[in-house]
VEXTIVEX-35246 format. One record per residue: residue number from 1; residue in one letter; y, x, z negated of N, C-alpha, C in turn. Coordinates in nm, 4 decimals, decimal comma. Last residue first. Layout:
(atom NUM "A" (Y X Z) (Y X Z) (Y X Z))
...
This chain:
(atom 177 "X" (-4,0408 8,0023 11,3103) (-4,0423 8,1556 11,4314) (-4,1486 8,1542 11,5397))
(atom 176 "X" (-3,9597 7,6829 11,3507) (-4,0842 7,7416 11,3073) (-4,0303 7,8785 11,3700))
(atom 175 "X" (-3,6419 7,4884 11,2758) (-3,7432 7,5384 11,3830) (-3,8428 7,6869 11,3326))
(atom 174 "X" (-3,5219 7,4139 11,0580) (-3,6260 7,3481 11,1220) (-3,6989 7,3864 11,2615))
(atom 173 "X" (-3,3490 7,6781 10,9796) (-3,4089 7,5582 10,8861) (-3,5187 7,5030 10,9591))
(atom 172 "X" (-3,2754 7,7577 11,1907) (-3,3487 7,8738 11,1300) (-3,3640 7,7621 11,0459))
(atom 171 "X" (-3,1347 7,5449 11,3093) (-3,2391 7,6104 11,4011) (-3,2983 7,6573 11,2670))
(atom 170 "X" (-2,8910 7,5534 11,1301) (-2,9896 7,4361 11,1872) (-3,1083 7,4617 11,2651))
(atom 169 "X" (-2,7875 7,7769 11,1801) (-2,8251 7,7258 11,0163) (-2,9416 7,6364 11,0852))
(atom 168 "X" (-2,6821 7,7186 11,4221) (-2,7707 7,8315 11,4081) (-2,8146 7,8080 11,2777))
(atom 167 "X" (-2,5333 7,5155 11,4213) (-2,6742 7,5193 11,4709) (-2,7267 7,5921 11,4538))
(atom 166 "X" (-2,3072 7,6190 11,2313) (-2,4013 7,5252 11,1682) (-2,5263 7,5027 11,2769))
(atom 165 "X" (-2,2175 7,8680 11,3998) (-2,2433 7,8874 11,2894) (-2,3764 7,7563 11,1949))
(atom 164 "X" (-2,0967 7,7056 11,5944) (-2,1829 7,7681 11,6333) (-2,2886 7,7889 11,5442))
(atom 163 "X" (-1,8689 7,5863 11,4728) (-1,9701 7,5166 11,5361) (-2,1230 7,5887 11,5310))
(atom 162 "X" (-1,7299 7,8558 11,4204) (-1,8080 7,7644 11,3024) (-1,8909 7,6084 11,3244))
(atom 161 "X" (-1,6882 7,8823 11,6534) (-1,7847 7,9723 11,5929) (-1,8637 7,9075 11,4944))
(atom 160 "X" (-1,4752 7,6534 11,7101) (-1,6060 7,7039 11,8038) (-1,7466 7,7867 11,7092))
(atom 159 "X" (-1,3601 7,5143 11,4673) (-1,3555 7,6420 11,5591) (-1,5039 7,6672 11,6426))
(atom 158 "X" (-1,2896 7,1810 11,4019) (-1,3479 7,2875 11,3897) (-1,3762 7,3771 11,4974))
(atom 157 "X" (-1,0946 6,9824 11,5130) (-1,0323 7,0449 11,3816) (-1,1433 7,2254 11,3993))
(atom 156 "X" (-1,2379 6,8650 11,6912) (-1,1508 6,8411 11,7038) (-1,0508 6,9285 11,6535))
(atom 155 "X" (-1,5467 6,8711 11,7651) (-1,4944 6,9731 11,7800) (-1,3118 6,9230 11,7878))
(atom 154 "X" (-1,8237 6,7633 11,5207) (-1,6906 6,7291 11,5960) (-1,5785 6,8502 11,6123))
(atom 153 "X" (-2,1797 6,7101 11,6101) (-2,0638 6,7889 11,5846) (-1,8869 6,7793 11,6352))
(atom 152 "X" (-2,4768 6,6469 11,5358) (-2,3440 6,5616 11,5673) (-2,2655 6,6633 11,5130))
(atom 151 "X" (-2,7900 6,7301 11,5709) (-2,7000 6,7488 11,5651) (-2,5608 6,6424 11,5851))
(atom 150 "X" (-2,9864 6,5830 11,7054) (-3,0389 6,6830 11,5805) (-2,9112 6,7109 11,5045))
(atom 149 "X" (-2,9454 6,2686 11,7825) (-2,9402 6,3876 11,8258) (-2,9552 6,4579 11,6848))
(atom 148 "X" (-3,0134 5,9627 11,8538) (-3,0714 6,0365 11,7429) (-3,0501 6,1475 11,7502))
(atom 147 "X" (-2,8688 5,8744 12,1186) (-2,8926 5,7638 11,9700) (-2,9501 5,8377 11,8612))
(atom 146 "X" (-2,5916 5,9691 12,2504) (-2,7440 6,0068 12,2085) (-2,7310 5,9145 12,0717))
(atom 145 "X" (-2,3542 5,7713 12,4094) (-2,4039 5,8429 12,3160) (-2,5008 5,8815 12,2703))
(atom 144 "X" (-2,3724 5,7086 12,7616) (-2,4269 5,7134 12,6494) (-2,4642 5,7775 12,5370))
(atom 143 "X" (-2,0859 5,6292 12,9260) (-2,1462 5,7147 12,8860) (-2,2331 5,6764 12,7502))
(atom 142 "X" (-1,9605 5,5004 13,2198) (-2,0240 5,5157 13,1045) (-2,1218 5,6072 13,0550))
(atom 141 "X" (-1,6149 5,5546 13,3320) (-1,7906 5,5209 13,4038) (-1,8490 5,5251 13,2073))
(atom 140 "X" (-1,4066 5,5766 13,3136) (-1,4333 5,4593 13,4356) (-1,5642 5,5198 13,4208))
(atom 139 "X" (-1,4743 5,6634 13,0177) (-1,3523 5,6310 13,0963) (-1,3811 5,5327 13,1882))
(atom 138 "X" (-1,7047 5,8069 13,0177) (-1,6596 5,7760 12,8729) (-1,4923 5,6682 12,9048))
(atom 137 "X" (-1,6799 5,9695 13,3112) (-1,7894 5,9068 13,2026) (-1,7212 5,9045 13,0292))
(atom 136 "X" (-1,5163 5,8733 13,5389) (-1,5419 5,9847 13,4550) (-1,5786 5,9086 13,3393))
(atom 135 "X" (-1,4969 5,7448 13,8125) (-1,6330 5,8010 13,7620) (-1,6230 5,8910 13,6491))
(atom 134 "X" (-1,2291 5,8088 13,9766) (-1,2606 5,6380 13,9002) (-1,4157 5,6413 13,8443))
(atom 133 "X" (-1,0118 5,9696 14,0840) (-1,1203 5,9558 14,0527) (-1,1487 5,8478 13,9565))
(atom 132 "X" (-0,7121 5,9071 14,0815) (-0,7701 5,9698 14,2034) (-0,9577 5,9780 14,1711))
(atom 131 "X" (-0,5882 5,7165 13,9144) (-0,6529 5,6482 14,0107) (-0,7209 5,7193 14,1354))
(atom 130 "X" (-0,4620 5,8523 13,6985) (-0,3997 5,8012 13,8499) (-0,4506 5,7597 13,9100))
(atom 129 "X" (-0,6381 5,8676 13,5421) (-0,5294 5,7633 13,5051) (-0,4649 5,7447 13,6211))
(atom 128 "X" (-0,7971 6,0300 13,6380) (-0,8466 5,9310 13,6048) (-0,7553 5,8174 13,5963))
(atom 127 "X" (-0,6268 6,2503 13,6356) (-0,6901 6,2075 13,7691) (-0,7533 6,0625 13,7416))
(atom 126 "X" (-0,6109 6,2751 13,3669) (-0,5103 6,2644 13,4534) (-0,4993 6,2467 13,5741))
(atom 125 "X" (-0,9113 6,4067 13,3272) (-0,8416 6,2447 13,2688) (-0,6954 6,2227 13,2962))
(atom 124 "X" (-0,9060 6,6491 13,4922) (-0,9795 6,4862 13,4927) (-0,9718 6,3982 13,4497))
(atom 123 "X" (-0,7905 6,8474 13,4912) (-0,6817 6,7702 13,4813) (-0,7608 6,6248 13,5253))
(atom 122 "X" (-0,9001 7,0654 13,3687) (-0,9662 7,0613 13,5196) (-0,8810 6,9332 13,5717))
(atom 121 "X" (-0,8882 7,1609 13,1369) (-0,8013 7,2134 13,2211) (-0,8126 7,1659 13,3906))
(atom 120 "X" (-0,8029 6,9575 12,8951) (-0,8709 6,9417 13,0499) (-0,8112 7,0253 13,1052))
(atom 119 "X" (-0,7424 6,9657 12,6427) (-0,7892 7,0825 12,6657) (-0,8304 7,0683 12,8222))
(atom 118 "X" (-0,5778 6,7370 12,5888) (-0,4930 6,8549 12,5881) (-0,5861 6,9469 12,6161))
(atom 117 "X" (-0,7927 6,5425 12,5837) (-0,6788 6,5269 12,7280) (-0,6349 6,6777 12,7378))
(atom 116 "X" (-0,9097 6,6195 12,3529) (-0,9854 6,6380 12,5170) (-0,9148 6,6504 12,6124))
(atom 115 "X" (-0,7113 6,5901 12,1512) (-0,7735 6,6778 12,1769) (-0,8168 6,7009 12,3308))
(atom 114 "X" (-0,7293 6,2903 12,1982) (-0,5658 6,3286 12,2427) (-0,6238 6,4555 12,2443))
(atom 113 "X" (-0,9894 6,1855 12,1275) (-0,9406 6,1904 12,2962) (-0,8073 6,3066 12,3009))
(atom 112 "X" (-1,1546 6,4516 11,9202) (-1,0781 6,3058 11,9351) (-1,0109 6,3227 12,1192))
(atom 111 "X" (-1,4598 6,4321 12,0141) (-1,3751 6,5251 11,9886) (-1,2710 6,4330 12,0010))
(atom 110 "X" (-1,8499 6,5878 11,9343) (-1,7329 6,4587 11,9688) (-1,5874 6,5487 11,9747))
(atom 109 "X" (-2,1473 6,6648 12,0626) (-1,9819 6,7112 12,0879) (-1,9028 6,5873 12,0765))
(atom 108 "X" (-2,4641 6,6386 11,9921) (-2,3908 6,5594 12,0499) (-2,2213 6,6341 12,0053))
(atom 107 "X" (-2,8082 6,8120 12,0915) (-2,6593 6,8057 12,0320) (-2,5425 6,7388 12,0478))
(atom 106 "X" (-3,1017 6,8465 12,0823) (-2,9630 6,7317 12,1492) (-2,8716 6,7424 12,0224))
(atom 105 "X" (-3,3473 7,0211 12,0940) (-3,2366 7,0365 12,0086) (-3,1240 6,9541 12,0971))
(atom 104 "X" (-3,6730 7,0657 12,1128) (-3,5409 7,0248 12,2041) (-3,4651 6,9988 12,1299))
(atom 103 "X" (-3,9863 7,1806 12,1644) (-3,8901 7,2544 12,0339) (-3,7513 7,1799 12,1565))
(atom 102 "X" (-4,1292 7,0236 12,3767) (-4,1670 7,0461 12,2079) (-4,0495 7,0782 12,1303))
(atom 101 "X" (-3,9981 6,9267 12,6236) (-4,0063 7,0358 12,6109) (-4,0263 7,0168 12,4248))
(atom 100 "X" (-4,0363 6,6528 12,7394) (-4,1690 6,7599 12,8231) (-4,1467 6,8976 12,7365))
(atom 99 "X" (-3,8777 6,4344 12,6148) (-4,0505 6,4317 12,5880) (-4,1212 6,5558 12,6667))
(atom 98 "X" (-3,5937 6,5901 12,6713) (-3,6788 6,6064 12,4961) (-3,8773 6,5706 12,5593))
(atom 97 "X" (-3,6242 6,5284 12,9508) (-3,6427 6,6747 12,8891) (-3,7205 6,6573 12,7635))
(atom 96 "X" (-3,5920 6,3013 12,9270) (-3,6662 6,3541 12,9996) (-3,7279 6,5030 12,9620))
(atom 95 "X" (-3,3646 6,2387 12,7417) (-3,4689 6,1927 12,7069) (-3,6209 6,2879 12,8255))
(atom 94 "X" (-3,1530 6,3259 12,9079) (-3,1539 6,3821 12,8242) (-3,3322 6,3666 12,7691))
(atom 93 "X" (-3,1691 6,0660 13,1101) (-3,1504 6,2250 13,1627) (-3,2059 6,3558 13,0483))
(atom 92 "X" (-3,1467 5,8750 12,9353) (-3,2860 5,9300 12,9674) (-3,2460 6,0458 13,0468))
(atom 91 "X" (-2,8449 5,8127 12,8907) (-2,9638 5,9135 12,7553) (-3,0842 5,9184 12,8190))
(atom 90 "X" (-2,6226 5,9437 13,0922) (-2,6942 5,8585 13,0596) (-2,8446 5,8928 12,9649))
(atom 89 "X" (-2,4599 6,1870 13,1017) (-2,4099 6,0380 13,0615) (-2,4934 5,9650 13,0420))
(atom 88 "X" (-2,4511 6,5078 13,0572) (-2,5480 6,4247 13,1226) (-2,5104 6,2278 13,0920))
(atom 87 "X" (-2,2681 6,7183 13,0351) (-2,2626 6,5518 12,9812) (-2,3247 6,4655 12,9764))
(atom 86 "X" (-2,4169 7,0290 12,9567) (-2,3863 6,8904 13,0454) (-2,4045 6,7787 13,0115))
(atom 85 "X" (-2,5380 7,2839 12,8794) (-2,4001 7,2270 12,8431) (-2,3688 7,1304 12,9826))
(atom 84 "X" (-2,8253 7,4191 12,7579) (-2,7629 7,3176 12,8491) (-2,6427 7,2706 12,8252))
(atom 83 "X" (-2,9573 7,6637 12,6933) (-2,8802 7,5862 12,6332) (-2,8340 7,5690 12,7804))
(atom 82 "X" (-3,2848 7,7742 12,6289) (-3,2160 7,7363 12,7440) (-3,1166 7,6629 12,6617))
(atom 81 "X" (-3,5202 8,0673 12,5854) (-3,4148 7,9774 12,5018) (-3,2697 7,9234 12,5955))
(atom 80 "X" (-3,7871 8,0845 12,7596) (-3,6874 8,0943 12,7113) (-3,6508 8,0256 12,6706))
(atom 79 "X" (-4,0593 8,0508 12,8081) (-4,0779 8,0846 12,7133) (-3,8609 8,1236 12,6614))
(atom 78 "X" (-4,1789 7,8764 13,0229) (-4,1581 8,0326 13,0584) (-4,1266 8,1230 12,9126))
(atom 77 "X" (-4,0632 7,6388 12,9913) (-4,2432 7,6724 12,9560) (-4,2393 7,8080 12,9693))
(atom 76 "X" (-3,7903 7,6483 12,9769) (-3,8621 7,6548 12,8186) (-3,9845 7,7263 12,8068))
(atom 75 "X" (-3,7940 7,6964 13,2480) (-3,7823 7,7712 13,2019) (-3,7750 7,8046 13,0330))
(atom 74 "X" (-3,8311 7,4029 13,2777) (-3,9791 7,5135 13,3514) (-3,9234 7,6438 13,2881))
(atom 73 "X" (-3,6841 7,2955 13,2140) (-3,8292 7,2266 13,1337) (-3,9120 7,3229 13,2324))
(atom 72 "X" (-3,4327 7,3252 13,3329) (-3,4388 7,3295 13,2205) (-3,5860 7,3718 13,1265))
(atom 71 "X" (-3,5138 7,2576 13,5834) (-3,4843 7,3899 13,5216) (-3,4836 7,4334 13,3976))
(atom 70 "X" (-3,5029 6,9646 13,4838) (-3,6191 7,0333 13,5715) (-3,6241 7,1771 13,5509))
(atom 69 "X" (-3,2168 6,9264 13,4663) (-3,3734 6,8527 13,3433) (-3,5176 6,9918 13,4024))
(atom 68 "X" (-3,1219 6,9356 13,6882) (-3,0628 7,0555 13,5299) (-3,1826 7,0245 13,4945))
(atom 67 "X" (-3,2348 6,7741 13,8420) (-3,2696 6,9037 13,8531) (-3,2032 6,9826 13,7480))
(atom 66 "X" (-3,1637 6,5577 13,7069) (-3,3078 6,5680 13,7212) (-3,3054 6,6740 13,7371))
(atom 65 "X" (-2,8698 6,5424 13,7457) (-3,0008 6,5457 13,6304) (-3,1135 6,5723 13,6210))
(atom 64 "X" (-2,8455 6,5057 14,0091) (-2,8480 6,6285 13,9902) (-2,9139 6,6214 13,8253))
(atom 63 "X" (-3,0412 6,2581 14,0677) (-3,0351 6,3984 14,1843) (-2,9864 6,4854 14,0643))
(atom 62 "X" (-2,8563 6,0982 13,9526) (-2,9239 6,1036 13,8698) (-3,0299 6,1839 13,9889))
(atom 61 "X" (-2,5568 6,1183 14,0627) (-2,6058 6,2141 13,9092) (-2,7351 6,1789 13,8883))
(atom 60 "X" (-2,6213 6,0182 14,3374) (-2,6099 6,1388 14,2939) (-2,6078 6,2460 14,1580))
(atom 59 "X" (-2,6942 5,7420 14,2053) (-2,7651 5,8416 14,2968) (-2,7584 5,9617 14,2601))
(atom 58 "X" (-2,4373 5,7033 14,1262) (-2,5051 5,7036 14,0338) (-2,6257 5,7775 14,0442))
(atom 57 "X" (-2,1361 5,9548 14,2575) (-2,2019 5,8410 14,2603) (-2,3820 5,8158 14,1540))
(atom 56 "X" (-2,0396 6,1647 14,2674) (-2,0147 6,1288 14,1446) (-2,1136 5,9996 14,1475))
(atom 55 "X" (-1,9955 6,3435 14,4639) (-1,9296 6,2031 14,4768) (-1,9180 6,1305 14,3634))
(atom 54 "X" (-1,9608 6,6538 14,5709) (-1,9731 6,5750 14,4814) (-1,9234 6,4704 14,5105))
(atom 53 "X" (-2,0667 6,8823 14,7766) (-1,9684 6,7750 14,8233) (-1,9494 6,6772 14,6929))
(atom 52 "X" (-2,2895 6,9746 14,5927) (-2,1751 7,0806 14,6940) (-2,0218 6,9911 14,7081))
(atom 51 "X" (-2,4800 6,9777 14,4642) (-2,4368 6,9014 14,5121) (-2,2855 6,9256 14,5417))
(atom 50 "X" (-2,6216 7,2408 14,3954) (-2,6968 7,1167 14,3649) (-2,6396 7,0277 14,4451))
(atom 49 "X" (-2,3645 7,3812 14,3796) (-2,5171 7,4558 14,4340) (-2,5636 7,3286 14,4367))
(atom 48 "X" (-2,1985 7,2889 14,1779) (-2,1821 7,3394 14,2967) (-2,2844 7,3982 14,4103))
(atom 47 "X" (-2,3185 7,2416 13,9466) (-2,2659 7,1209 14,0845) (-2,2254 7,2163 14,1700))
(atom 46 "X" (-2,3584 7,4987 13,8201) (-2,4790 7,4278 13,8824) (-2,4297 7,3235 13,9989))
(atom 45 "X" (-2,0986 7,5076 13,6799) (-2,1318 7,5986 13,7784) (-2,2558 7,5700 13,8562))
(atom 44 "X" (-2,0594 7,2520 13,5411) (-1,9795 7,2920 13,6094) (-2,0286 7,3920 13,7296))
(atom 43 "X" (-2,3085 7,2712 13,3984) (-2,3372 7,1605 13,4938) (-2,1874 7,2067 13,5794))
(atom 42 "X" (-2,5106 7,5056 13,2800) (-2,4036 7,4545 13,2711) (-2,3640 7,3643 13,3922))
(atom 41 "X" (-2,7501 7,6854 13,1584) (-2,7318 7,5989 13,2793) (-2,6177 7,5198 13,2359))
(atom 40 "X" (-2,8486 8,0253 13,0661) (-2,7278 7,9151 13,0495) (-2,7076 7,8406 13,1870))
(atom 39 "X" (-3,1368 8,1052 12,8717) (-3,0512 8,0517 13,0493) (-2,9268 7,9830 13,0116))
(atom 38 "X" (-3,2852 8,4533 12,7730) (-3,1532 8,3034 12,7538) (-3,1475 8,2718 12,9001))
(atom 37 "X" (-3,4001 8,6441 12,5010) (-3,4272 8,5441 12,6785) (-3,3541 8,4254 12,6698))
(atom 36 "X" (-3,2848 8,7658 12,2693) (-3,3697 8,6614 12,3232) (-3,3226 8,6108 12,4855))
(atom 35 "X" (-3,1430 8,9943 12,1361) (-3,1836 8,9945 12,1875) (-3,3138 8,9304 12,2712))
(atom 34 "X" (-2,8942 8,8849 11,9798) (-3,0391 8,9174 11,9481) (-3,1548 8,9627 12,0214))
(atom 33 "X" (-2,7165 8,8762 12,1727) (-2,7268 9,0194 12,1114) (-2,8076 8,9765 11,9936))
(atom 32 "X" (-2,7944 8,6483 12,2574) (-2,8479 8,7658 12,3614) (-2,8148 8,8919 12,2540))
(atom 31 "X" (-2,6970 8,5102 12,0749) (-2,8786 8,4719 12,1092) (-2,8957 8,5519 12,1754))
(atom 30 "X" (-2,4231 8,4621 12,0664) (-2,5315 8,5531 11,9336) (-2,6685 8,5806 12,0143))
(atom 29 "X" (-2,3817 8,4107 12,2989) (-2,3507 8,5659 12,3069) (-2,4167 8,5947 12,1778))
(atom 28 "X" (-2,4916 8,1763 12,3085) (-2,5178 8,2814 12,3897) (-2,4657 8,3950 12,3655))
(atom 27 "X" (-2,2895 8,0650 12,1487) (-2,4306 8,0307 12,0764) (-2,4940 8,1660 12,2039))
(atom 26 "X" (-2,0938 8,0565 12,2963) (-2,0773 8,1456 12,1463) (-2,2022 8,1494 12,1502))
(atom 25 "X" (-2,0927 7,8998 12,5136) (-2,0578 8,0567 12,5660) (-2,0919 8,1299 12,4058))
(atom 24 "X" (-2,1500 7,6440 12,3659) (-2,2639 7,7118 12,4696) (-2,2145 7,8893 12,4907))
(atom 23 "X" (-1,8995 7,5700 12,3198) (-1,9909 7,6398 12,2114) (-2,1078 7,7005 12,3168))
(atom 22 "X" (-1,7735 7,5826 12,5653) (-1,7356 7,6213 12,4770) (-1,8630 7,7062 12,3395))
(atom 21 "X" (-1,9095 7,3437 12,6865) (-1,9127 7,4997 12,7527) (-1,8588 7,6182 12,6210))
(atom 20 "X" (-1,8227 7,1483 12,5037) (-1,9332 7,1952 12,5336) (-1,9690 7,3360 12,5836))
(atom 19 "X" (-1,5949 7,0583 12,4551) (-1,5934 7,1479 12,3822) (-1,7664 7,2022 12,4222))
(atom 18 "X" (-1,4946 6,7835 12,5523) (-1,5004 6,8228 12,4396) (-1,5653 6,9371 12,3607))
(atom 17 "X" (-1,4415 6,7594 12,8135) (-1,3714 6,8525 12,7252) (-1,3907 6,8803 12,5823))
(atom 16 "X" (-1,6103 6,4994 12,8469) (-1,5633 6,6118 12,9662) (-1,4772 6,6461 12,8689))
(atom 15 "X" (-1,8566 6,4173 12,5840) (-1,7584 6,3892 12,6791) (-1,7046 6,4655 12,7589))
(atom 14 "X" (-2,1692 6,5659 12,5478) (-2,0470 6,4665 12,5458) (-1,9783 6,4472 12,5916))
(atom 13 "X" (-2,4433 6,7963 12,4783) (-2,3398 6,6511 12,5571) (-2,2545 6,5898 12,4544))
(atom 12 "X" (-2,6432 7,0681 12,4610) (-2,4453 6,9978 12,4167) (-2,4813 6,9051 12,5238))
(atom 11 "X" (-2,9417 7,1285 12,4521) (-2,9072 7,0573 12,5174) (-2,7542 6,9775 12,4600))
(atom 10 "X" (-3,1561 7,3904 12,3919) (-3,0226 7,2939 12,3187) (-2,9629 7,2409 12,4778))
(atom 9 "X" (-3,5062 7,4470 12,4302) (-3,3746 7,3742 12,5229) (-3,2831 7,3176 12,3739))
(atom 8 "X" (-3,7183 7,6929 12,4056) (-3,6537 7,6154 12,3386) (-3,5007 7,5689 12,4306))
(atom 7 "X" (-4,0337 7,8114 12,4452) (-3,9153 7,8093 12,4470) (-3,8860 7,7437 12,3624))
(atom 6 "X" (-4,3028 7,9838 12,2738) (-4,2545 7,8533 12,3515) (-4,1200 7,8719 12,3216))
(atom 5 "X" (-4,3914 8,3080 12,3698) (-4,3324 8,2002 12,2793) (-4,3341 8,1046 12,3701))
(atom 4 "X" (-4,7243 8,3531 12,5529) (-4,6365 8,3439 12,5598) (-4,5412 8,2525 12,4044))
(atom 3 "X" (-5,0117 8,5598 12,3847) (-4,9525 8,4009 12,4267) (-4,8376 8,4009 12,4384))
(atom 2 "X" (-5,2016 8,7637 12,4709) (-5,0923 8,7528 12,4027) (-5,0621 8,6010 12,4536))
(atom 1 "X" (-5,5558 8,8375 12,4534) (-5,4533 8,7890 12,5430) (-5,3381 8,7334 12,4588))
């Protein structure tokens, strides 16, 4: 009887622009034209299914955490390679996952602010400053930096790829075939 691989969850957080979705779209296009079983759960396209009407409220992210976390940690056991690109703000969202899935890779995205402002295309820290939303994490709400992530990467100066480029170094160093 063949044994399934064990997956594997990267899990990008950080701030809203700094570049998460971003590397998530590179690190997926090497990992499928390797041809490995991939999920991309991304919290932009997931809120919309999960929580339709968003409020942002604390309730409500910690509803939809749980269910990225949850998808996340059934489709490791299934044996895929899941990259998560969500801010998740608070470190047991994150923490949930690391203790259920063995091989978990937390990656932390910094990026200087004047960078982040200039890449929002979604104009959330200009909503923030006007006072039309008052929940954006690192801003009017809080956010917790991962206290030990495998990774710290700053996407201010460096190119996506060559982001990409050092997890993938980083995987094939400490993760077993």
């Amino acid at each position: 009887m063949s044994r399934r691989p064990e997956g594997i969850v990267l899990w990008i957080t950080g701030l809203p622009a700094s570049g998460k979705s971003t590397l998530a779209r590179v690190l997926l296009e090497t990992f499928e034209g390797e041809g490995k079983v991939t999920l991309w759960l991304d919290s932009d396209d997931l809120r919309h299914f999960i929580t339709p009407a968003a409020t942002y409220s604390m309730e409500e992210r910690d509803l939809f955490y749980r269910a990225v976390g949850h998808f996340a940690i059934l489709s490791a056991r299934g044996g895929a390679l899941v990259v998560v690109s969500a801010t998740a703000p608070r470190q047991h969202y994150r923490d949930r996952v690391r203790h259920q899935v063995p091989r978990f890779i937390e990656i932390y995205m910094t990026c200087s602010e004047e960078q982040r402002r200039a890449r929002d295309f979604k104009g959330l820290y200009a909503k923030q400053d006007d006072g039309i939303i008052s929940q954006l994490p690192g801003v009017g709400a809080t956010y917790e930096a991962p206290r030990h992530p495998e990774l710290s990467l700053d996407s201010t100066h460096d190119e996506p790829g060559a982001l990409a480029t050092t997890v993938l170094g980083w995987m094939q160093t400490h993760l077993p075939s």
